[in-house]
C-alpha positions as CSV (number, residue, x, y, z in Angstrom):
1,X,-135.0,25.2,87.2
2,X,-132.2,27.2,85.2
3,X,-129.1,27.4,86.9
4,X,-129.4,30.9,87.8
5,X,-132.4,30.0,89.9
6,X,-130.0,27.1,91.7
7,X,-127.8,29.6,92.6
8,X,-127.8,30.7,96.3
9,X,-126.8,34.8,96.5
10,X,-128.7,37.7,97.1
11,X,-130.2,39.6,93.8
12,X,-127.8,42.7,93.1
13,X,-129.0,45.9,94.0
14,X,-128.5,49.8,93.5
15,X,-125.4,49.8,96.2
16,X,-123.8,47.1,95.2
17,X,-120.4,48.3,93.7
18,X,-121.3,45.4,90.8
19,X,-123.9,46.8,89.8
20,X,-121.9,50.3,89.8
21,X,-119.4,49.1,88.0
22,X,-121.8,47.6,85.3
23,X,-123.6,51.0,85.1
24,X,-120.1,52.7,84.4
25,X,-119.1,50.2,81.9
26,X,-122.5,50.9,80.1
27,X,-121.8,54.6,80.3
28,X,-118.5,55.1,79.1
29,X,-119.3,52.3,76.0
30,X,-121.2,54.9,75.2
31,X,-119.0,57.4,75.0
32,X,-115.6,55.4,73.8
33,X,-118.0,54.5,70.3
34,X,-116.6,58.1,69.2
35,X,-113.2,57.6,69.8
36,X,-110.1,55.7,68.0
37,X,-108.0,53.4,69.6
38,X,-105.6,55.7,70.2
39,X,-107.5,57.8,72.4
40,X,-108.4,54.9,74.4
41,X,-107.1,54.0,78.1
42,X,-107.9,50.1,77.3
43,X,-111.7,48.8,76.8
44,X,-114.6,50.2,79.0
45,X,-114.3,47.1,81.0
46,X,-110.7,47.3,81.8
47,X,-111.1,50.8,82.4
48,X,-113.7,50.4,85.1
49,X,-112.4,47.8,87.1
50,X,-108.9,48.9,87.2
51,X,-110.3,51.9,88.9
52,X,-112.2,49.9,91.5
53,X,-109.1,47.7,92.5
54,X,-107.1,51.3,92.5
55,X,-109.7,52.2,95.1
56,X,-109.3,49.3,97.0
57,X,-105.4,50.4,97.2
58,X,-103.9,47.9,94.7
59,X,-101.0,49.5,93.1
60,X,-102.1,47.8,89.1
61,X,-100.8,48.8,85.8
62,X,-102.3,51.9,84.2
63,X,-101.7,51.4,80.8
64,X,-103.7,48.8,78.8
65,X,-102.0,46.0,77.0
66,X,-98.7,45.9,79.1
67,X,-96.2,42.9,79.0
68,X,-93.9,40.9,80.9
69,X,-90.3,41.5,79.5
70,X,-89.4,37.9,77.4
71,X,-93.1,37.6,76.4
72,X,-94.9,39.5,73.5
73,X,-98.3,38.4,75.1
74,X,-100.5,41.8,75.9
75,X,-101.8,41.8,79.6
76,X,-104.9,43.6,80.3
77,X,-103.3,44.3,83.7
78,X,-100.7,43.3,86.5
79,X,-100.8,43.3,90.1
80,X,-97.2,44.7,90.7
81,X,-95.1,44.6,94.0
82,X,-94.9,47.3,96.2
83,X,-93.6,50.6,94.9
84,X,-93.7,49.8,91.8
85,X,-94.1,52.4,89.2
86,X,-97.8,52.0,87.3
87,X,-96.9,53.8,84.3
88,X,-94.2,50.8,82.8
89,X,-95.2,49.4,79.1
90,X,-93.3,46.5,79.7
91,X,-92.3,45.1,82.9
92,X,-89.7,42.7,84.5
93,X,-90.5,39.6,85.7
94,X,-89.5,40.1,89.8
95,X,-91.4,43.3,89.9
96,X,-94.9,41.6,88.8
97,X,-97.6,39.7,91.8
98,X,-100.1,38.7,89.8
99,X,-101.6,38.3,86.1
100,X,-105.0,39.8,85.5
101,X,-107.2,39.1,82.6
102,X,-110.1,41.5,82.3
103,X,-113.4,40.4,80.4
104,X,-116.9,41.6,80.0
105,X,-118.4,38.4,79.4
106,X,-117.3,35.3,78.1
107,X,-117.2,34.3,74.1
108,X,-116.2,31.3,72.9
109,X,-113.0,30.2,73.0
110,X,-111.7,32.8,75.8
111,X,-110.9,30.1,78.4
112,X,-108.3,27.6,76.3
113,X,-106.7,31.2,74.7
114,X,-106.4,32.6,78.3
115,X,-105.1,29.2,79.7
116,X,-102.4,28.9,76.7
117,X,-101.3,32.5,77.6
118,X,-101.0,31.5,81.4
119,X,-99.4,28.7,80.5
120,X,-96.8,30.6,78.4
121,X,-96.4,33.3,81.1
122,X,-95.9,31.0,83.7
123,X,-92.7,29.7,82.1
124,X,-91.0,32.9,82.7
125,X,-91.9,32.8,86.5
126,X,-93.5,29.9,88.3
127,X,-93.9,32.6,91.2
128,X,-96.7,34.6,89.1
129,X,-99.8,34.2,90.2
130,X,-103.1,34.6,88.1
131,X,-106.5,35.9,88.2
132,X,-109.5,36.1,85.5
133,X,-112.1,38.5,86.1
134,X,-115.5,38.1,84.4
135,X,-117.7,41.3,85.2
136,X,-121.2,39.3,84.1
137,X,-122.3,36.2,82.8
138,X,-125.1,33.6,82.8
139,X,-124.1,30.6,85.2
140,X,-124.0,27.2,83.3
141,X,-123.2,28.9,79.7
142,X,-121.7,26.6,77.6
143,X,-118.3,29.7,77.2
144,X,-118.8,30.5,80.8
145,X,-114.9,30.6,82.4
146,X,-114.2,28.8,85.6
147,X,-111.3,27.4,87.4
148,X,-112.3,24.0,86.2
149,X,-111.7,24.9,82.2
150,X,-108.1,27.0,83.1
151,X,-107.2,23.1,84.3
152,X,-104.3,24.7,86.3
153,X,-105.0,25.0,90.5
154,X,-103.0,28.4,90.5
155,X,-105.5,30.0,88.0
156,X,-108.7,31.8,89.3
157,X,-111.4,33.3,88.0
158,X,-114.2,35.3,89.4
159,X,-117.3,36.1,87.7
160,X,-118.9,39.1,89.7
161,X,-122.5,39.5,88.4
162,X,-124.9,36.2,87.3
163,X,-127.7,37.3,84.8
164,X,-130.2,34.9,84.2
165,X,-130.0,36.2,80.3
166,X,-128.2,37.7,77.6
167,X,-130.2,40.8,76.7
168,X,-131.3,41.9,73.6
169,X,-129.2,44.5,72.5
170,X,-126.4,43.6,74.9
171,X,-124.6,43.9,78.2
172,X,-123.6,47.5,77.2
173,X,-126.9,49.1,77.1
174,X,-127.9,50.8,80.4
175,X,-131.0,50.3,79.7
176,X,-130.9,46.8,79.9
177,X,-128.6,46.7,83.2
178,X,-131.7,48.6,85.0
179,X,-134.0,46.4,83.2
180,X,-132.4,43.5,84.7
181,X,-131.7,44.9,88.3
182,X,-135.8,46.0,88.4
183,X,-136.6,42.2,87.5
184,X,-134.2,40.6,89.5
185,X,-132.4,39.1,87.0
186,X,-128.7,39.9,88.2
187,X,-127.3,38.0,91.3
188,X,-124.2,39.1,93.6
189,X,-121.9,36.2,93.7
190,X,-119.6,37.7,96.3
191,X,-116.3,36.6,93.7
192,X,-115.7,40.8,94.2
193,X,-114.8,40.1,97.6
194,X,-113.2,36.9,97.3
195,X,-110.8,38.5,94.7
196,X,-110.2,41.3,96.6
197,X,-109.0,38.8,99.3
198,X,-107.2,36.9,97.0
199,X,-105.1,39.8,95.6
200,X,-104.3,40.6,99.0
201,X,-102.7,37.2,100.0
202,X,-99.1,37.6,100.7
């Protein structure tokens, strides 16, 4: 039994905001192909998801690749305090909640490079806190990022979406994201919500 079959959530469906949010990714991929950096808001990924936790009432960065004044690391995005403006490049330390690293999927490495960063940040303020979040992956992949390879108990991650594979062609295709959902190959994990609730700690 593969370790998707182990695991005990619900298959995704149509509502689901995950699967939404994996459907918009797909779609605006597309579309980002034609364009330079420049005219970029951030990756398709950081783009989507930064507008779901903007629904949800989070006041995030709105630029992509922002930093933390007295580091030259690039952030895919902050959770800031209250009243904060959204539009900063670079921000100081007092005015920053949380770190968030944004990713697709997981490649190889990702988890000591995002560690090392945390690590690094976390010397300018031991009061950040930090947050990965993994739109889809395949549960038991040898890159997979949990809170076990981050070895720190203050960073998180939350994968949102278990496929049982990695498609041919890729998690970009729309094609293969309804493929998947009709086969019930995608699972809900429920780390949406419990990021959600985490961001809202006090």
């Amino acid at each position: 039994m593969s370790e998707y079959d182990k695991l005990d959530a619900p298959f995704l469906t149509e509502r689901d905001t995950e699967y939404k949010m994996l459907i918009e990714v797909a779609e605006l991929y597309t579309k980002q192909k034609a364009k330079t950096a420049e005219q970029k808001s951030g990756n398709a990924t950081e783009i989507v998801i930064r507008k779901y936790l903007l629904k949800e009432g989070f006041n995030v960065t709105l630029n992509p690749n922002v930093k933390i004044e007295g580091s030259k690391i690039r952030i895919d995005s902050l959770l800031l305090k209250p009243k904060v403006s959204q539009n900063e490049l670079v921000y100081v330390p007092d005015k920053v909640d949380t770190i968030i690293e944004i990713k697709n999927n997981a490649v190889a490495c990702q988890s000591a490079t995002i560690k090392e960063n945390f690590d690094r940040l976390r010397k300018i303020s031991d009061n950040f806190r930090f947050a990965v979040i993994v739109l889809s992956e395949r549960k038991g992949y040898k890159h997979e990022i949990t809170d076990k390879k981050l070895k720190n108990k203050k960073y998180h991650s939350f994968t949102l979406v278990s496929r049982r594979k990695y498609p041919k062609g890729g998690v970009y295709l729309k094609s293969n994201i309804i493929d998947m959902l009709n086969k019930n190959e995608m699972k809900k994990t429920g780390e949406w919500e419990k990021l959600i609730a985490y961001l809202r700690e006090k």
